[in-house]
N, C-alpha and C positions, 0 to 999 in steps of 0.2 A: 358305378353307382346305379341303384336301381330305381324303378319311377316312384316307390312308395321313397323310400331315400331321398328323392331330389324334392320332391312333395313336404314334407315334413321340414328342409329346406328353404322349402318356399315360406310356406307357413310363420315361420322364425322369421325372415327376412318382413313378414308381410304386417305382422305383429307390431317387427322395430318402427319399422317407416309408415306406417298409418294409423300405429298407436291401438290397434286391434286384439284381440285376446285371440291368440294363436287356437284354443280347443276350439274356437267358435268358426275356424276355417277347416272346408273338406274342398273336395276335389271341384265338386261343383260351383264353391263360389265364384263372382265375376271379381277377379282383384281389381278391374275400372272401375268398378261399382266403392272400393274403398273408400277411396280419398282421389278429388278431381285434383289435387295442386300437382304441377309438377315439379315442385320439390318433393315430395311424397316420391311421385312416379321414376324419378330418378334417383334418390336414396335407392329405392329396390333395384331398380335398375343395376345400379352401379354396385349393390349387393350379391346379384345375379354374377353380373361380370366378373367380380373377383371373386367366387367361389366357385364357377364353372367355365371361365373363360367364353362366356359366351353374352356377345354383344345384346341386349334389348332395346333399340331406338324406344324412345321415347311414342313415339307415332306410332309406333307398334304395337307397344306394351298396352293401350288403349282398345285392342284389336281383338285380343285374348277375350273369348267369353267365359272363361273356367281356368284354374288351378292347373285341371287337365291339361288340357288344350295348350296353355305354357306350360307344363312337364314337357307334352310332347315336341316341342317346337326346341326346347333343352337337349332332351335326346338326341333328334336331331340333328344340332348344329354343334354338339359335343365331339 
């Protein structure tokens, strides 16, 4: 899967759990900046994990300044 692929991904997952309008997410946005609950932050989280197998603590996912920046840290741990 590639980073526009996992990005668009994201986007969907970021939509479901912050109740967001997916067209209104690019690469730049800060998804800490969504939604502070962490029911939110873990919905995605655990949207993350079962579509990529890859873990995002909570404490992390807070960490991320950009879409990007968690694409890349996806890649990465893929």
């Amino acid at each position: 899967m590639d980073k526009n692929e996992i990005l668009a991904k994201l986007y969907e997952f970021a939509a479901e759990a912050f109740g967001v309008d997916a067209s209104t997410l690019t690469a730049e946005t800060n998804p800490a900046e969504l939604g502070n609950t962490s029911q939110k932050i873990v919905a995605m989280s655990a949207a993350i994990e079962n579509e990529f197998e890859v873990m995002v603590p909570v404490a992390k996912f807070s960490k991320f300044e950009s879409f990007d920046e968690l694409a890349d840290y996806i890649e990465e741990e893929a």
